[in-house]
C-alpha positions in Angstrom: -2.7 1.9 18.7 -5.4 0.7 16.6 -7.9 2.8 13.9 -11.4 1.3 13.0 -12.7 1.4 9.9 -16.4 1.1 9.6 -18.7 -0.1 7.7 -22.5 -1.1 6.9 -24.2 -3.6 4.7 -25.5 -6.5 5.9 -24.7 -10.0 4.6 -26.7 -12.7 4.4 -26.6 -15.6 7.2 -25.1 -18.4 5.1 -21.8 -16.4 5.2 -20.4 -17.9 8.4 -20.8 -21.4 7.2 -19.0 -20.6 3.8 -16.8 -18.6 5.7 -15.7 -22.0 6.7 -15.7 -23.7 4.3 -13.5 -21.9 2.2 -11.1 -20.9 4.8 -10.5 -25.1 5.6 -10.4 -25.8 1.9 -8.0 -23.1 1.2 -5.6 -24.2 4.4 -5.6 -28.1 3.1 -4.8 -26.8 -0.4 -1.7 -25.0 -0.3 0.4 -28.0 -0.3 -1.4 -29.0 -3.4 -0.3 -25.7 -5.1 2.0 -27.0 -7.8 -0.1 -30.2 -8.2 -3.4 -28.6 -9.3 -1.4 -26.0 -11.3 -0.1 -28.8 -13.1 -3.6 -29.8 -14.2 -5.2 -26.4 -15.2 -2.4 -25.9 -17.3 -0.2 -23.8 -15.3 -2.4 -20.5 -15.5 -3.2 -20.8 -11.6 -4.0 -23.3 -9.0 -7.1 -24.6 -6.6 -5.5 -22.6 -3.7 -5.6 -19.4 -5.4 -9.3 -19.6 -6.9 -10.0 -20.9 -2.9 -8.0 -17.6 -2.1 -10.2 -15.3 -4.6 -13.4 -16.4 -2.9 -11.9 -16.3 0.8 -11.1 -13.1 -0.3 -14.6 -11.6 -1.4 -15.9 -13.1 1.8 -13.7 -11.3 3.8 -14.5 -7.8 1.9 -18.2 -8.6 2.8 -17.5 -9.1 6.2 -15.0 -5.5 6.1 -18.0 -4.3 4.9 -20.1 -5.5 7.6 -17.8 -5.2 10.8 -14.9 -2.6 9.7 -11.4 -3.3 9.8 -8.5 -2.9 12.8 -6.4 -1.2 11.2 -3.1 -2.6 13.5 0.6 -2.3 13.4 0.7 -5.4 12.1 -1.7 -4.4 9.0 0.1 -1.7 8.4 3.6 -3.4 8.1 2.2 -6.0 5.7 0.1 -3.2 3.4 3.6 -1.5 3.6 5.3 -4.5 2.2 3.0 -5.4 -0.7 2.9 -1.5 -1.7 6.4 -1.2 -1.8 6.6 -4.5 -4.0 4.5 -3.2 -6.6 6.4 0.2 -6.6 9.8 -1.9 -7.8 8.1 -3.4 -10.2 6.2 -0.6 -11.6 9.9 1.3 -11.3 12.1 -0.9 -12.8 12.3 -0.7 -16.4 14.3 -4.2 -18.1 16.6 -2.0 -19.8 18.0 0.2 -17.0 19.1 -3.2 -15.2 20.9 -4.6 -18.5 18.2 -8.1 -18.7 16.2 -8.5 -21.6 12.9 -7.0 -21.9 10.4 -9.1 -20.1 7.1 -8.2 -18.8 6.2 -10.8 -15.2 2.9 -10.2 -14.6 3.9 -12.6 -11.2 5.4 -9.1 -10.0 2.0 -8.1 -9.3 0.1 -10.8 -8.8 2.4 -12.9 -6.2 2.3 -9.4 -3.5 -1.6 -9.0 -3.9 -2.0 -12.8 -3.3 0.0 -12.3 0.1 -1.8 -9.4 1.1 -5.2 -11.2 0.3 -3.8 -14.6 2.5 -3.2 -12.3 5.2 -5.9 -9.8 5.2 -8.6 -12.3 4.8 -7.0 -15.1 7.6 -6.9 -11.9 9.7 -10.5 -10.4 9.0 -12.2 -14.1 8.9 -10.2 -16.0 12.0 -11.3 -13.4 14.4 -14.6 -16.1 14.6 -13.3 -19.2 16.7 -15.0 -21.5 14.8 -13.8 -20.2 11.6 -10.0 -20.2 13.2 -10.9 -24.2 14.1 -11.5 -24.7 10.7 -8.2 -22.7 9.6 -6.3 -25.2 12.0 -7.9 -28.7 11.1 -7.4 -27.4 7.2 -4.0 -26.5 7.9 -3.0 -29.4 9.4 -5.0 -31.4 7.0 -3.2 -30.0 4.3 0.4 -31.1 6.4 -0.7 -35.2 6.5 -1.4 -34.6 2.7 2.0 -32.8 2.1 3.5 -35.7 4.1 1.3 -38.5 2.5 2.6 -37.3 -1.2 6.4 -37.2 0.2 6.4 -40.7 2.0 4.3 -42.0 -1.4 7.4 -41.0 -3.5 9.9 -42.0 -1.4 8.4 -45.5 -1.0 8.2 -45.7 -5.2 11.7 -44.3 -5.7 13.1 -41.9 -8.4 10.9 -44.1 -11.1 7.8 -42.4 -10.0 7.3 -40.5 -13.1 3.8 -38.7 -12.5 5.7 -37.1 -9.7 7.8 -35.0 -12.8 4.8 -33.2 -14.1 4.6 -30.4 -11.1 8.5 -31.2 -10.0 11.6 -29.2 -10.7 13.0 -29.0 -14.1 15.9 -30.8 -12.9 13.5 -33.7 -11.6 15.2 -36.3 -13.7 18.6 -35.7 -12.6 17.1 -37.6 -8.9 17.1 -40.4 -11.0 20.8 -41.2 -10.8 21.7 -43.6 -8.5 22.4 -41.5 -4.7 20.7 -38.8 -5.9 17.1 -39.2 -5.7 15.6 -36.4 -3.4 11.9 -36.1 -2.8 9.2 -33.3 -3.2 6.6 -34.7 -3.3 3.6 -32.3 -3.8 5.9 -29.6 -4.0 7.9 -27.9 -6.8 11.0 -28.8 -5.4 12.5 -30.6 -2.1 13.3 -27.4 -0.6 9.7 -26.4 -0.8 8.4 -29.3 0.7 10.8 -29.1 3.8 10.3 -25.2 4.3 6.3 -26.3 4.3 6.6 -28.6 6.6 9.4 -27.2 9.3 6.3 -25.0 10.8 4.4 -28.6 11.2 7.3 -29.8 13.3 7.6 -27.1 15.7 3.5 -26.2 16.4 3.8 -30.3 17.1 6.9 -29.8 19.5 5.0 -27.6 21.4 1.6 -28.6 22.0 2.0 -32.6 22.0 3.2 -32.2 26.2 0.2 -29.4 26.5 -2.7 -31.7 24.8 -4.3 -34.8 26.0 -6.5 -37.9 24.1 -6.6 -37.6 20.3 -5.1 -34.5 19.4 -2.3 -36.0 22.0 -2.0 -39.1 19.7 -2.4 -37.0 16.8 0.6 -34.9 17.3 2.7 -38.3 18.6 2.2 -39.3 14.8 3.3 -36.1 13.4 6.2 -36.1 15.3 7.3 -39.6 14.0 6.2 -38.8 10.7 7.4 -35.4 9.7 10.7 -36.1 10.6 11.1 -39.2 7.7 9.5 -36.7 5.2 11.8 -33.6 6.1 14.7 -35.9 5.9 13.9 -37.8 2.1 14.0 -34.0 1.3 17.7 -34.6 1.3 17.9 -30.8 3.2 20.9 -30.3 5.2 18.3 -27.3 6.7 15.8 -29.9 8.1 18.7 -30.7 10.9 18.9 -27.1 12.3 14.7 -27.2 12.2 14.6 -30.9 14.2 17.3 -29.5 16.4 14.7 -26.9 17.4 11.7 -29.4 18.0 13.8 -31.0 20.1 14.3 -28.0 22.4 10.6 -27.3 22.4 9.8 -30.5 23.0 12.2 -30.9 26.2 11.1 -27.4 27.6 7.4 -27.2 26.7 3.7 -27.7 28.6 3.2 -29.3 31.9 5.3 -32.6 33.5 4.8 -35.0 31.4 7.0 -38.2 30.6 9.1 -38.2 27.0 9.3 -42.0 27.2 5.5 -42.8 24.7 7.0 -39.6 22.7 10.4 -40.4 21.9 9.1 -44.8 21.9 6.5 -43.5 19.1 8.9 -41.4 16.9 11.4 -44.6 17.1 8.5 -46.9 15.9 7.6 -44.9 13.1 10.9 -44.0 11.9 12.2 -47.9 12.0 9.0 -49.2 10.6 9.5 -46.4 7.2 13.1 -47.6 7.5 12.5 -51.2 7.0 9.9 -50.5 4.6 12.7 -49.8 1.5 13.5 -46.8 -0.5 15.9 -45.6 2.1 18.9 -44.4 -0.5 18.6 -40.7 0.8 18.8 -41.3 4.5 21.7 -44.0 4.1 23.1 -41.1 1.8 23.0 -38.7 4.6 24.2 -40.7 7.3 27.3 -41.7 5.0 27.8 -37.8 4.4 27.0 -38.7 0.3 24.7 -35.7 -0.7 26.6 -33.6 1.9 30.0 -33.8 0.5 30.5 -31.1 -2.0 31.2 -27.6 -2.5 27.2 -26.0 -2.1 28.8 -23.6 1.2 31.1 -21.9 -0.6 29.0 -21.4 -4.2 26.0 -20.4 -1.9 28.9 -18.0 -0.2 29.7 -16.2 -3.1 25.8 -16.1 -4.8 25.6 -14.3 -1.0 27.8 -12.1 -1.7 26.7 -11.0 -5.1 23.2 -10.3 -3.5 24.9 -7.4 -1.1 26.4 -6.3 -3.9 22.9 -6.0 -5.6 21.4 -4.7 -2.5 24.1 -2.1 -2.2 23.5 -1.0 -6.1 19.6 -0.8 -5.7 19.0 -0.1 -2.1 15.5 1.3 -2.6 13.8 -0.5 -4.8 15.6 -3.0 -5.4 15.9 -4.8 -8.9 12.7 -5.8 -9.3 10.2 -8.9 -8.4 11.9 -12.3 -10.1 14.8 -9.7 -11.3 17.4 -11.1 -9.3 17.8 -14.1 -11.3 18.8 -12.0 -15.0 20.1 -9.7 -13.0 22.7 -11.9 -11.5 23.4 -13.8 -14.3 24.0 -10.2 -16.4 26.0 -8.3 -14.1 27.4 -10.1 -10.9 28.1 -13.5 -11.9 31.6 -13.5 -12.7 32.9 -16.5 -14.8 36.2 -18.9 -12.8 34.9 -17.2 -9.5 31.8 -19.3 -9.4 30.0 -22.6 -10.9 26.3 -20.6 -10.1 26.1 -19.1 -13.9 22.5 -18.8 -12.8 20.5 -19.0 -9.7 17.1 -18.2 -8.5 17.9 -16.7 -5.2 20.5 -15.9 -2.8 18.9 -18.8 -0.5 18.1 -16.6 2.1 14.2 -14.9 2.3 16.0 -11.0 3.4 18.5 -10.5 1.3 16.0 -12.1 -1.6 13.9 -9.4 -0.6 16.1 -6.3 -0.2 17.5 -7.6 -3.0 14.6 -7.5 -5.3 12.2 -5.4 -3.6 14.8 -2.8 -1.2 15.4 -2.6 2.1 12.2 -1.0 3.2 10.3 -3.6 2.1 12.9 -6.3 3.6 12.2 -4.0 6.8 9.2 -4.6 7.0 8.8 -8.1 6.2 11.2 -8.4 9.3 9.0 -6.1 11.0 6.1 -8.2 10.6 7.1 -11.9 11.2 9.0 -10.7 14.1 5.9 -9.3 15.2 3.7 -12.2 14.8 6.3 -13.7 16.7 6.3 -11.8 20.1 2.5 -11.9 20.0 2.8 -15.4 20.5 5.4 -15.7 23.4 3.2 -12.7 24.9 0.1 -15.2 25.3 1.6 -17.6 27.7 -0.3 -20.8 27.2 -2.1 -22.6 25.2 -5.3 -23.1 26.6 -7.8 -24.1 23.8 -8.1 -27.8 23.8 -8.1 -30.4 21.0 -5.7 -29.2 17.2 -5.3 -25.7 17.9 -2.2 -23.3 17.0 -2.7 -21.0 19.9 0.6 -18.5 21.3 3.8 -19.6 22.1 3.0 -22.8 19.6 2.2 -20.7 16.7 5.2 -18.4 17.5 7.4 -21.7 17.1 6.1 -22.7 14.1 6.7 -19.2 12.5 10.2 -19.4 14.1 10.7 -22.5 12.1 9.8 -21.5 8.7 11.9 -18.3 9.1 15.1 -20.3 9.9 14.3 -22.4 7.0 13.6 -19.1 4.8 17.3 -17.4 6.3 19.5 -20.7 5.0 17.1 -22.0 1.9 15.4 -20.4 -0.6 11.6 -19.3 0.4 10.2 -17.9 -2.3 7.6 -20.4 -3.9 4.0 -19.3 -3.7 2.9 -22.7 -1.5 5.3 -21.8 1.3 4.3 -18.1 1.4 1.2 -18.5 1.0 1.2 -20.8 3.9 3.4 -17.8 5.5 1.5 -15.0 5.4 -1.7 -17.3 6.6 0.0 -17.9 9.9 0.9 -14.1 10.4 -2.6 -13.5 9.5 -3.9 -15.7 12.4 -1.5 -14.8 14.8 -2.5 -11.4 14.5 -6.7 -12.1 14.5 -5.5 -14.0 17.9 -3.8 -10.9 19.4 -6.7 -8.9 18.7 -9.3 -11.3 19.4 -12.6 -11.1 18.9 -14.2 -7.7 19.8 -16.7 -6.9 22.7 -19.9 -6.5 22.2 -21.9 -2.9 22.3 -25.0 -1.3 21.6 -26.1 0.5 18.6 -27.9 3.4 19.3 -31.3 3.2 18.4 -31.0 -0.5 18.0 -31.8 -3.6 20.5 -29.5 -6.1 19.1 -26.3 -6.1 20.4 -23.0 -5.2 17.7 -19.4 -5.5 17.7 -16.5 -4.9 15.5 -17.5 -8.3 13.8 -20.6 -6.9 14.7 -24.0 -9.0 15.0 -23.0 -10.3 11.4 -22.4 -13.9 10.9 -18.8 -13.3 11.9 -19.0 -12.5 15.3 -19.7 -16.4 16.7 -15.9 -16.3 18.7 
């Protein structure tokens, strides 16, 4: 069941185009999250000033057209309410950390449910969602472009350090150079791209001429950059592809597919800098004790979740909290970690279980509504059902067996739940206005309604 809000005012013409615009720039952005941060000092980033006008266009156009009010709204305002009740509930001193006031507690939840809502209200237009897509998948070949950069330049590329993990100049030993490229950290960069691998699994065998080729190149190209990550997660995510890629779209022969990843993949080979993936094959960054440490760091977050069912400890509380009370010193090397490496018991954890709930709730929501649209129909780089369900499927693995809690990533999240649910309620039929000969929809006659 649905509610409709309504509203009145009308906005001026020129808002569809910037509609547009900042919904593309914002997509081709998020990868670029740590990188512009870096620059404006660390006080915010280009995505998020994108996201604060996306976001005022969108309230016009609430304004303007009203707002479905769907299960899937509901769920998310659920979530981000509940994350701001733990951390206006949870006082430093009743959870033994020191006093420290995050302001990110706020500001991370309010950024989601502005990704969301906004992708939600503004993709409804088709030619707004066809900007969403080309941004998104703009922002991908940049993610990628930054990763194979790197990699090619080797743990020496210093100007790579000023948005990269703390730990950045540890990948300068010898065997132990990972890449992240744009990203804060490799695990951020493979989590970002996984959902890249999969929407290209399953439309490359349902799309023809240059969005065909397009995806051919993806699929050789992501692979190499998920790989340099040096995440043991990126086989579980390829392993996926592969089964969408064998099962998906019409006849269609594998042989330019599987020709066009080997060409790619030997060509990056020969081209140098291939320590990590000689690493991997040789079981080199693999070979250590990371299973059982991430075991017991598992099983001090139950524990945490079991203490602070409702509320949890707090947003970016779990960290202290850890260190203060459940780390236990000869039981484990993890004297401090960031997250239990997996996105629902990080969640629960920090937030409570009705917030983890819902968060469950709503991806596995966007994900049905994809398989329930059978095909893919739209022509040329589109993320249309059971290809944007995949894609969602593949970050979620990633976020259940690495941590998924940088901004980039759920940003990038909560934009894909937000389009999957303007696709399942589509653009609105028209109707008459009483009183009025132009024709008006829940996008109304405003410069939304174009679908």
């Amino acid at each position: 069941m649905m509610i409709r809000l309504e509203g009145g005012h009308e906005p001026v013409a020129t808002m569809r185009s910037l509609a547009r615009l900042l919904v593309f720039l914002f997509a081709a952005s998020i990868p670029l999250t740590n990188v512009s941060r870096s620059f404006l000092g660390g006080t915010g980033s280009g995505a998020e000033v994108l996201l604060l006008g996306m976001t005022g266009v969108a309230v016009v156009a609430i304004m303007e057209d009203g707002l479905v009010v769907s299960r899937s709204v509901v769920l998310m305002g659920s979530f981000v309410l509940l994350s701001l009740a733990a951390w206006f509930w949870h006082g430093a001193a009743d959870l033994g950390i020191a006093e420290q006031v995050r302001p990110d507690g706020v500001i991370r939840p309010l950024e989601y449910f502005a990704a969301y809502l906004a992708i939600f209200v503004l993709a409804r237009d088709a030619r707004t969602r066809a900007a969403l897509v080309v941004g998104l998948w703009t922002g991908c070949a940049i993610a990628v472009a930054f990763a194979l950069v790197q990699w090619r330049l080797g743990p020496n590329a210093a100007w790579f350090w000023s948005w990269g993990p703390p730990w950045a100049n540890l990948y300068g030993e010898t065997g132990k150079f990972r890449v992240w490229g744009s990203m804060g950290n490799p695990l951020e960069l493979v989590t970002y791209l996984a959902p890249f691998l999969g929407f290209a699994a399953a439309l490359v065998r349902t799309q023809g001429g240059r969005a065909q080729r397009f995806y051919l190149v993806m699929l050789g190209l992501l692979p190499i950059a998920m790989i340099v990550t040096g995440s043991k997660s990126a086989r579980l995510v390829a392993g996926v592809a592969l089964v969408v890629l064998l099962r998906s779209g019409r006849t269609w022969s594998l042989i330019p597919a599987l020709v066009a990843v080997g060409v790619v993949a030997a060509v990056v080979w020969l081209s140098g800098a291939t320590t990590v993936i000689q690493e991997r094959a040789a079981g080199g960054i693999l070979a250590s004790d990371s299973a059982t440490q991430r075991g017991y760091v598992i099983r001090a977050a139950l524990r945490v979740i079991a203490d602070h069912p409702l509320l949890g400890v707090g947003p970016d509380n779990f960290s202290d909290v850890y260190a203060a009370s459940y780390w236990v010193r000869g039981a484990s090397r993890e004297e401090s970690t960031f997250s239990p490496e997996n996105i629902l018991l990080m969640t629960a954890g920090e937030v409570g279980i009705p917030a983890a709930i819902c968060l469950a709730g709503l991806t596995l929501h966007g994900i049905g509504a994809g398989f329930r649209r059978r095909r893919d129909e739209a022509p040329g780089l589109s993320l249309r059902g059971p290809a944007l369900s995949v894609g969602i499927i593949c970050y979620t693995l990633m976020g259940m067996i690495q941590p998924a809690t940088a901004v980039a990533t759920n940003l990038l999240l909560f934009s894909l739940l937000g389009l999957q649910e303007a696709l399942r309620v589509g653009a609105p039929r028209a109707r008459t206005v009483a009183g009025s000969p132009r024709p008006e929809s829940a996008l109304g006659g405003s410069p939304f309604s174009h679908a």
